[in-house]
FIPAFI-23419 format. One record per residue (C-alpha): x, y, z. Coordinates in pm, whole numbers, padded with zeros to 5 digits, always signed. Layout:
% FIPAFI-23419
XYZ/...
***
This chain:
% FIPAFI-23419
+01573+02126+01807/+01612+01765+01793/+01486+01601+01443/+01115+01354+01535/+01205+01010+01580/+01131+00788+01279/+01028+00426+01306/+01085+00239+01005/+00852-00083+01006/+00951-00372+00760/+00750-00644+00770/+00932-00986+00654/+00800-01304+00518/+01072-01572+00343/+01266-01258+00269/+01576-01364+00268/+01643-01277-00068/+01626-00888-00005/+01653-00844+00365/+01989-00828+00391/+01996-00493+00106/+01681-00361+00204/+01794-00290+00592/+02159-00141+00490/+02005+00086+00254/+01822+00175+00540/+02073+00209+00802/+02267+00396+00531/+01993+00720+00527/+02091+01108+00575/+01869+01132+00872/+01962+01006+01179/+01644+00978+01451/+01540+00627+01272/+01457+00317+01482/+01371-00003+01269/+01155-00268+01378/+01150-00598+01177/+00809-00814+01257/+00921-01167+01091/+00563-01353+00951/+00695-01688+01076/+00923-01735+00802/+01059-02064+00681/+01382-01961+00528/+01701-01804+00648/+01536-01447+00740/+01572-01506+01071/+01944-01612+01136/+02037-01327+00876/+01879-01041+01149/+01969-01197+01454/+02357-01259+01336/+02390-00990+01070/+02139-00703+01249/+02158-00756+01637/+02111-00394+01664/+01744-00383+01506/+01411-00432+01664/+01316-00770+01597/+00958-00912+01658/+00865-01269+01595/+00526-01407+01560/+00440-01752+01558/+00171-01770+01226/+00168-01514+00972/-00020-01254+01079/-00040-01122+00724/+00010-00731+00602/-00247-00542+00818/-00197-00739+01167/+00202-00806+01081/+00227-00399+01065/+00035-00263+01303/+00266-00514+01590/+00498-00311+01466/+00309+00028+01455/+00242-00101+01824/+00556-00166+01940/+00747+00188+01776/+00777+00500+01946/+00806+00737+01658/+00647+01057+01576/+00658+00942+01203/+00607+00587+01118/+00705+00436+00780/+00583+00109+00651/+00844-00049+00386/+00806-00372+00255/+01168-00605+00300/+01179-00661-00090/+01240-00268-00120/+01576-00058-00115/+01544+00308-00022/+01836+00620-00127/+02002+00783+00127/+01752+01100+00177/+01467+00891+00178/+01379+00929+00555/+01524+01277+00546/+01285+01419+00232/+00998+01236+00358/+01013+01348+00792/+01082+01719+00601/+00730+01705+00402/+00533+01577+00697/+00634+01836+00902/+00545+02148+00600/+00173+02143+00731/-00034+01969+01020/-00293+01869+00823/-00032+01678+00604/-00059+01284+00816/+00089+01128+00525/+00364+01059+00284/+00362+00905-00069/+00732+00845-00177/+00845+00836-00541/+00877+00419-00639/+01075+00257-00930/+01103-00081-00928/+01384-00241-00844/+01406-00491-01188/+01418-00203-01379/+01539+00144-01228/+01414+00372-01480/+01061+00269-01454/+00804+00348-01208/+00630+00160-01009/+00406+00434-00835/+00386+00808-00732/+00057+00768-00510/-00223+00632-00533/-00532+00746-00735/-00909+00624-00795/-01115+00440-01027/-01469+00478-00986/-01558+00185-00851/-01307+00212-00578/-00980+00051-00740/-00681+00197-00612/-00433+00255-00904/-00075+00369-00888/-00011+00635-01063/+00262+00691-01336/+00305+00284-01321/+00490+00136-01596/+00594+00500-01713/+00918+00588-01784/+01074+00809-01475/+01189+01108-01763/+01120+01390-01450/+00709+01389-01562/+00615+01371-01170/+00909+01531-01016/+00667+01793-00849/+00503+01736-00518/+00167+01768-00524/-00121+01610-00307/-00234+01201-00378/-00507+00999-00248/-00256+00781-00030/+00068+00615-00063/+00151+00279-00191/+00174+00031+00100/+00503-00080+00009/+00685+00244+00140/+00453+00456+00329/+00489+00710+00622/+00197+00815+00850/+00168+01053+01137/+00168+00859+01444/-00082+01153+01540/-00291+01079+01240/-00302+00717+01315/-00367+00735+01688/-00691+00891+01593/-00816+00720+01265/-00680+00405+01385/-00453+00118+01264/-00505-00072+00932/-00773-00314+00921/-00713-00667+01003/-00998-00813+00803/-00795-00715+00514/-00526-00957+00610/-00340-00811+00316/-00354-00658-00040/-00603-00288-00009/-00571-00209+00382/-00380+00086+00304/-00604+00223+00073/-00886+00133+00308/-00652+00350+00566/-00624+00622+00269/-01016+00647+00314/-01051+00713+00696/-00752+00962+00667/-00941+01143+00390/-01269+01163+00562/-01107+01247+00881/-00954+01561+00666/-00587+01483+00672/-00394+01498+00366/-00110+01295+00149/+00145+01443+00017/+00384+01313-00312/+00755+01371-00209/+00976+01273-00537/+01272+01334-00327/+01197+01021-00146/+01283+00758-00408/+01257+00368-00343/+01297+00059-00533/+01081-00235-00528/+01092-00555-00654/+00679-00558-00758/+00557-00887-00630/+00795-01071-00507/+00589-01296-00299/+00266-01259-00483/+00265-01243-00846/+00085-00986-01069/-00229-01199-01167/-00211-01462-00951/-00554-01608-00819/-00465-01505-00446/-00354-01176-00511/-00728-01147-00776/-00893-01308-00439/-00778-01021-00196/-00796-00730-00386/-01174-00765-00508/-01290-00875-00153/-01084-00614-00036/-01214-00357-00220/-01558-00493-00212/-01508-00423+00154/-01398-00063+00141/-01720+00000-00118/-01920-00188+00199/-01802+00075+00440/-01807+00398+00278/-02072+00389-00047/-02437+00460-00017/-02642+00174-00113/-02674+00345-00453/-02341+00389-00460/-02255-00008-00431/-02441-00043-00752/-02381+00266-00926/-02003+00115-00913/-02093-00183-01134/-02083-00080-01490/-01742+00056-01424/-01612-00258-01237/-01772-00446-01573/-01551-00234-01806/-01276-00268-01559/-01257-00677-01556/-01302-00628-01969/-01019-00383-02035/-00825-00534-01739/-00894-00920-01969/-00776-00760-02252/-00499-00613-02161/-00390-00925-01967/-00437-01115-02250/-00231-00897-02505/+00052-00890-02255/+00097-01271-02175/+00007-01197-01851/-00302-01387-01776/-00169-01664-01522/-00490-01866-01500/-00787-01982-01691/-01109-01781-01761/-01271-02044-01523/-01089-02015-01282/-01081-01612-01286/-01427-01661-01286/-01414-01903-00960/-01211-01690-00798/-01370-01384-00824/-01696-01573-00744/-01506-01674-00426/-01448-01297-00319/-01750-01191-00332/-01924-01440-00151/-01676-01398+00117/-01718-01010+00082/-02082-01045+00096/-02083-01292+00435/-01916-00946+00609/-02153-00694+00464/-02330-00595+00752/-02024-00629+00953/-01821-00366+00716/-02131-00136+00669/-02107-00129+01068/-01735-00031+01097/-01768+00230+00808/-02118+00370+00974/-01951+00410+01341/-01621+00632+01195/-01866+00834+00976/-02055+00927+01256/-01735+00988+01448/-01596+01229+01186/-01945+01356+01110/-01944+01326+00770/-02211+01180+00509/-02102+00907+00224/-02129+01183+00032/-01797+01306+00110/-01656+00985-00075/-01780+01116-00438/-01607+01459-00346/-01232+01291-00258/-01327+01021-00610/-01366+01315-00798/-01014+01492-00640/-00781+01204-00709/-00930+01032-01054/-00827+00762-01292/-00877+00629-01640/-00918+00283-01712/-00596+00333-01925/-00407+00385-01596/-00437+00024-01515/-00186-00041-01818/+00085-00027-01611/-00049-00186-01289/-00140-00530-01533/+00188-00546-01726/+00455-00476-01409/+00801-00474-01500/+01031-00687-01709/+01203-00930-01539/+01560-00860-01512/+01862-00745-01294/+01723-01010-01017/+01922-01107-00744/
***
């Protein structure tokens, strides 16, 4: 029987640093059915030249603006013809059995519509970067096992929220009905957002360990950094729009209060802390306001698949409860990985 087609989707903005690794570690996999489709996000540096001279065999899609993470994928989830589709970010390399371990753990169950793979990051190799995604109460997606030591403590497969959006696969199946990611997000949470409908709609993630990748953790957007604060709280604030009760939205505040305190703390003990208290404060000011201006908008799109899937808000206390989180497992996500074997 001939293996599903794979189509490995990378999206690339100024990548040129890790493009050229990312895509032969790629064309250098066990399994053989793989097509790869490139979307370039209007880059300004040599990205461009290095496909079209070094990779004239690739799929290469170029948009004029940068259509950011959500839009910039799903051209590509558009334009693939694979039963399984993979998202993998360009500043990633993958092992050879990636594609291989991951198409084999799809295919173990049809409720299974997606894949989380085992992440290290790519400074340092012996330290993870995620092994799935889990949830704080107030709807923060953490990755778990990040900043751990990889000493074989998640080597068994077992069943996640969702994967981490920089090396994901989905089942086109899955995603034909839920739908793509959601371009309001432009980028930073639209996978978890995904992670939600695919939950609700009853399909399931699995953790495949087998399917190990490295990352170079914010690359283009620094841990702490005012944009990446900006987009993950109106993000999130989004997701809480769509799928809390109104009870729910503030039942979530006293954690999200001890989350911003432990999350100061921590930043602050660590160095990490890359702008003033003011303008945290600003900036998180900024996302909700701009969260708030699309309530009614969110709580619309969240009401309509609900109904769809006919199931009540409830159903998101149930999956909170399945995949939980301690503060403490935001350690990891604040700190990131010391900076060294760069390229």
């Amino acid at each position: 029987m001939k293996e599903p087609l794979v189509s490995v989707i990378i999206l690339n903005w100024n990548g040129e640093r890790f493009l050229e690794n990312c895509l032969r570690s790629v064309l250098n996999q066990s399994y053989a059915n793989v097509e790869i489709i490139v979307i370039d996000n209007c880059s300004t540096d040599k990205s461009v030249d290095i496909l079209e001279t070094k990779f004239p065999q690739l799929k290469l899609i170029k948009s004029d603006k940068n259509l950011g993470f959500a839009a910039g994928n799903n051209v590509g989830i558009r334009g693939s013809k694979g039963e399984y589709i993979t998202l993998l970010n360009n500043d990633t390399e993958v092992e050879s059995n990636w594609a291989e371990a991951l198409v084999k753990a799809g295919q173990a169950a049809p409720d299974i519509g997606m894949c989380a793979c085992k992440v290290k990051f790519l400074q340092e190799k012996n330290t993870l970067n995620s092994t799935g995604v889990i949830l704080y109460p107030d709807l923060t997606a953490i990755n778990r096992g990040i900043g751990e030591k990889d000493i074989g403590q998640y080597d068994g497969s077992t069943s996640v929220f969702c994967p981490y959006g920089a090396a994901a696969l989905y089942k086109k199946e899955m995603l034909d009905k839920i739908g793509l990611l959601d371009e309001d997000y432009f980028m930073f949470r639209e996978e978890d957002e995904l992670g939600w409908r695919a939950n609700l709609a009853g399909w399931r993630c699995i953790y495949v360990p087998t399917a190990v990748v490295y990352h170079y953790r914010s690359a283009a957007t620094k841990v702490g950094s005012p944009f990446k604060l900006y987009y993950g709280e109106r993000n999130r604030l989004y997701t809480c729009f769509k799928y809390l009760p109104l009870a729910g939205l503030i039942e979530t505040l006293p954690a999200t209060f001890r989350r911003y305190v432990f999350s100061s703390r921590a930043s602050s003990s660590e160095d990490k802390l890359q702008i003033s208290r003011l303008k945290l404060t600003w900036t998180l000011f900024e996302a909700y306001f701009d969260a708030c201006r699309r309530f009614f908008r969110m709580r619309r799109k969240g009401k309509e698949f609900l109904q769809q899937y006919k199931v009540s808000r409830k159903k998101v206390y149930q999956i909170l409860q399945t995949f939980p989180a301690k503060l403490s497992s935001l350690t990891g996500q604040l700190r990131g990985p010391a900076n060294k074997g760069q390229k």
